[in-house]
N, C-alpha and C positions, 0 to 999 in steps of 0.2 A: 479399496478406496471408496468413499464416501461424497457425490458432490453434493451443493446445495447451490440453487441458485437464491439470490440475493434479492432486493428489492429495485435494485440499477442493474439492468441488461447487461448479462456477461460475469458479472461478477459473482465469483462462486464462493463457497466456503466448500475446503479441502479439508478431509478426514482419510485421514491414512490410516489400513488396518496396521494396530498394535500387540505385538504379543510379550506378554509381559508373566514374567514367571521371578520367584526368591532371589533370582541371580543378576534379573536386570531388565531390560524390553529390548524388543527387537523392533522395526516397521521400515518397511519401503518407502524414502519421505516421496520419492521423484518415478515414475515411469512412464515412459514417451507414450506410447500403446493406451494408456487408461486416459492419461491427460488430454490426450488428444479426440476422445473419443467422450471424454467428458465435457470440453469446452466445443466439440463440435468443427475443427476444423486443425488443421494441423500447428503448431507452434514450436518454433526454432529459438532454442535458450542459446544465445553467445557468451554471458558474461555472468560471472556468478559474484554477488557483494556481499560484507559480513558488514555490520556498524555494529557498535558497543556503545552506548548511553551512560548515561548517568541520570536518576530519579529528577525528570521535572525536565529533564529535554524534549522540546518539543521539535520535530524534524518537517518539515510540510510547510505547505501543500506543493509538492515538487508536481513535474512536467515536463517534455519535453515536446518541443515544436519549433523546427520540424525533426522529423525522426523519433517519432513517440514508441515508450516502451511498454509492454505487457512487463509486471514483476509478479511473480508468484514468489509470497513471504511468509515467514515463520521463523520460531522465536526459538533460541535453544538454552537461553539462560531468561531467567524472568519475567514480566510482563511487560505489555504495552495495549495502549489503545491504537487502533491502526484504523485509519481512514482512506475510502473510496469516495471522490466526487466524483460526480458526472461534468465535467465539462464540454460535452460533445453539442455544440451548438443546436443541430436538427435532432437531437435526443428527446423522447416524448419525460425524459426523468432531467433533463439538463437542471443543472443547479444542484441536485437532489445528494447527496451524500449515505453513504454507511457505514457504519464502524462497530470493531468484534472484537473483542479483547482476547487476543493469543496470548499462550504462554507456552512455557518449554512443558509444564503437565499436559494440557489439553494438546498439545502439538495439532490442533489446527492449522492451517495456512489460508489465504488471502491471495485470489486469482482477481489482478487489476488489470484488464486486458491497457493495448495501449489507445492511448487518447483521453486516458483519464487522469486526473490527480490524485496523490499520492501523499498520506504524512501518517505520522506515531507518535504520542506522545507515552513517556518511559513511565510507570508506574511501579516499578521495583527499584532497592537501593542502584542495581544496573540492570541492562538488557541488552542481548544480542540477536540480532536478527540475521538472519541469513536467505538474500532473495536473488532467486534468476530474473532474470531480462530476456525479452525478446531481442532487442536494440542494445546498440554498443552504446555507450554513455560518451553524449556529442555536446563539448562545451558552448559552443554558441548557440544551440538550442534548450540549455537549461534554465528554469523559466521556476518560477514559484508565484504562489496567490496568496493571499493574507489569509492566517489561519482561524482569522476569526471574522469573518468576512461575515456581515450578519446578512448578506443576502441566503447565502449557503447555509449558516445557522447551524454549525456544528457541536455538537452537547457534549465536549469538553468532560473526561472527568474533572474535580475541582482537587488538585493535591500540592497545593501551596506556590508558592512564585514556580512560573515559569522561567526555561532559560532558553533561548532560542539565537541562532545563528543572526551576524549580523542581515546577510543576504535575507534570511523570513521575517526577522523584526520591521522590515521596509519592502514585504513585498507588496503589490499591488492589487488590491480589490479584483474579482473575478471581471468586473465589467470596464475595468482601469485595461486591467490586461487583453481583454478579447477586443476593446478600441484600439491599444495601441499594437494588437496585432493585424488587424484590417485594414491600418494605415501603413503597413508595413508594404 
């Protein structure tokens, strides 16, 4: 296994060794022992999720607070654009975003520890993702930021109408959301 760290603390790009022969490929996507020694502190996965898209779904900038999640993701049918902000207030990168385009060839994955946000947009006719959690999926702390937040300034690929949830089509600006968390 392969890490990289990113240009936002913490956040890695995962290369799993692949062995690939006439007949098919083999790789180890997940192990406790490397992961752990790769992110540098130990990490407890509870919940594992699959989503299936459709080309032009945009999913993000998801969160949670309180009970923020680590997901570690990857793609096993098509592609996606997959984004990291930083929303970590005392973060020397806050605001700052990444984004890596997985697919089920490259079989990369996408280490978002927790406290950051989270979104993909689907770049193939479909795409399936499949990512662990640190955190159980707690619905009174899930939380979304507008995905085109031009504070954040996310560079979008451009692949015709978007189609997005109602919950993200009305979420709230990074600085909407971190006010009306502070008032909370």
């Amino acid at each position: 296994m392969k890490t990289t760290q990113t240009s936002l603390r913490g956040v890695l790009i995962v290369e799993p060794s692949v062995f690939e022969d006439d007949r098919g490929f083999f790789m180890e996507s997940w192990n406790q022992e490397r992961f752990d020694s790769a992110v540098g502190y130990a990490v407890e996965f509870v919940q594992d999720n699959h989503s299936r898209s459709q080309q032009g779904v945009l999913r993000g900038l998801h969160y949670q607070d309180p009970r923020p999640q680590g997901k570690l993701v990857r793609v096993v049918e098509g592609s996606v654009w997959d984004v990291a902000v930083d929303i970590r207030p005392d973060s020397p990168t806050f605001t700052e975003w990444f984004g890596i385009e997985l697919t089920a060839e490259n079989k990369k994955q996408l280490w978002v520890p927790a406290g950051l946000a989270h979104g993909f947009l689907t770049l193939t006719k479909t795409a399936q993702l499949l990512y662990k959690t640190s955190g159980y999926y707690y619905p009174a702390g899930d939380k979304a930021i507008k995905y085109d937040d031009p504070k954040i300034g996310i560079e979008w690929p451009q692949i015709g109408d978007l189609s997005l949830s109602a919950k993200d089509a009305s979420a709230p600006s990074l600085s909407e959301a971190i006010d009306t968390a502070s008032q909370a």
